[in-house]
C-alpha positions as CSV (number, residue, x, y, z in Angstrom):
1,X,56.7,195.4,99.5
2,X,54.1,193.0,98.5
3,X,51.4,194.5,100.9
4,X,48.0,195.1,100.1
5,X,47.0,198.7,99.1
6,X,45.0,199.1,102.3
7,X,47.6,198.4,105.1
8,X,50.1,201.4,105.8
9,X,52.8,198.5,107.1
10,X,53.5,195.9,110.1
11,X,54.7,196.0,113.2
12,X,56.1,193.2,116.2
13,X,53.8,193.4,119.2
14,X,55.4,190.7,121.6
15,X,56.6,188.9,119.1
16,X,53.6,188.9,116.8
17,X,52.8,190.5,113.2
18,X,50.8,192.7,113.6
19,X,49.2,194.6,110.2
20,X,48.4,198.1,110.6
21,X,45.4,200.3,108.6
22,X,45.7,204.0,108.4
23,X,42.2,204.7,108.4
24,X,42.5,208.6,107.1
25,X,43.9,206.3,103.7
26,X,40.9,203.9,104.0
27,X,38.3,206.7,104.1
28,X,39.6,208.3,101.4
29,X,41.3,211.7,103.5
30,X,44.8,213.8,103.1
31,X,47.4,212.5,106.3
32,X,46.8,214.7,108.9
33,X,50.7,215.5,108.7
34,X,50.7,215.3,112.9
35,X,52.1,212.8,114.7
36,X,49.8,209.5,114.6
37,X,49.0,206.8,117.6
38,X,48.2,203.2,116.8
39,X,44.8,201.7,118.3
40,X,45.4,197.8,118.4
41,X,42.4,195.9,118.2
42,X,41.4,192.4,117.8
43,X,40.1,191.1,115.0
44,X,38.5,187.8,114.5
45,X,41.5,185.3,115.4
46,X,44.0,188.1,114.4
47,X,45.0,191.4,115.8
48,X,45.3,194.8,113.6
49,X,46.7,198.1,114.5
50,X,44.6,201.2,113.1
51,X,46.4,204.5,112.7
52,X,44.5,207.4,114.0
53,X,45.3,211.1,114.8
54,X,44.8,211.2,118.2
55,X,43.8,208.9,121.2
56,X,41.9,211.3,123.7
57,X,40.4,208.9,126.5
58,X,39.3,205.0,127.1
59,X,36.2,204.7,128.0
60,X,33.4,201.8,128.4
61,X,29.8,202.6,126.6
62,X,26.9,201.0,128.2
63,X,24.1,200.2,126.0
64,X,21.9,203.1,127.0
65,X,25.0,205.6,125.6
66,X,24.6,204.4,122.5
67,X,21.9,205.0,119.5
68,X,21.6,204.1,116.3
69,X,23.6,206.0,113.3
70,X,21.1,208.3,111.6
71,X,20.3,207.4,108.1
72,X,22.8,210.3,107.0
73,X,25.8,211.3,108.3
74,X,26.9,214.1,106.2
75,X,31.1,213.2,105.3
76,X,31.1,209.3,106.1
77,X,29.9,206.5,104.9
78,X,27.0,204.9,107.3
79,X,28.0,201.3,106.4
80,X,31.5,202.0,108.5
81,X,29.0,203.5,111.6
82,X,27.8,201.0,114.2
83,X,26.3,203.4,116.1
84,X,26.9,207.0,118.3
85,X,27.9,207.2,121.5
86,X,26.9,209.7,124.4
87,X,28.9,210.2,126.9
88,X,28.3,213.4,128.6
89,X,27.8,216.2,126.2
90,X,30.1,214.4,124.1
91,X,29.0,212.1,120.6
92,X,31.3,209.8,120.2
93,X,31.5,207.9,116.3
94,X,31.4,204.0,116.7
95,X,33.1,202.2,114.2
96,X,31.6,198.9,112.5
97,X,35.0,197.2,112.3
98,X,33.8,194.4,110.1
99,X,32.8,196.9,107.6
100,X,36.4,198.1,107.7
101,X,37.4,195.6,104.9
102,X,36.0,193.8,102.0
103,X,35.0,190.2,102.5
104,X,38.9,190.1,99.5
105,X,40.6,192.3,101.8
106,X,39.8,190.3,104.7
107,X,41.2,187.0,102.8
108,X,44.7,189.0,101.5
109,X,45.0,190.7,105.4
110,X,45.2,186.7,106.7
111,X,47.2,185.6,103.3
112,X,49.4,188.5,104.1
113,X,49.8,187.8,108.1
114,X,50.5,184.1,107.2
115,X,53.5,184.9,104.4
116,X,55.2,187.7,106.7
117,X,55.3,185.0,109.5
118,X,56.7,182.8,107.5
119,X,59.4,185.3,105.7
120,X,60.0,186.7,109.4
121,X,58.5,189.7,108.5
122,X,61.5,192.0,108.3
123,X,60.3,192.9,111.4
124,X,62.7,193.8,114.9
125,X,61.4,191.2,117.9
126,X,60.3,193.5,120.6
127,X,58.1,193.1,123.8
């Protein structure tokens, strides 16, 4: 309770609150109604968990794997694209993380962090 709109809950990573996004919510799509993983990334000072479908492999990009978005990307908004990766035959979406949120959203995901420290969260300790 008392979230904002765009964060699906929290979690305790090592004793941490930790926010989490559902990104098929934040770009507007249906739950994919299978079971979900969490990518934790760091954000700024602050770390948030995204909820994707599916986690298939983690990999490094060097510069000459990735282009520039193309001016249209039919289905998604370019402003969320940093760029495309190649890796193989395989195009991989790259995410512009700091288009993820509103510079308001960014300001209520720290307000929010701060006050669910403070109230303990709610959240079970675990390592």
């Amino acid at each position: 309770p008392g979230l904002p709109q765009f964060l699906s809950g929290v979690m305790s990573v090592r004793g941490n609150v930790v926010p989490v996004m559902d990104l098929r919510f934040r770009f507007g799509m249906k739950p994919s109604g299978n079971k979900e993983r969490i990518i934790m990334v760091r954000y700024g000072k602050e770390k948030i968990g995204f909820l994707v479908d599916d986690i298939k492999e983690i990999l490094s990009l060097s510069p000459d794997e990735i282009r520039n978005p193309p001016s249209i990307f039919k289905g998604f908004k370019t402003e969320y694209l940093t760029g495309l990766g190649k890796h193989g035959e395989i195009i991989i979406i790259l995410l512009n993380i700091d288009n993820l949120l509103t510079s308001e959203e960014k300001i209520r995901l720290t307000e929010s962090i701060e006050l669910l420290e403070e109230k303990g969260a709610g959240v079970s300790k675990t390592t």
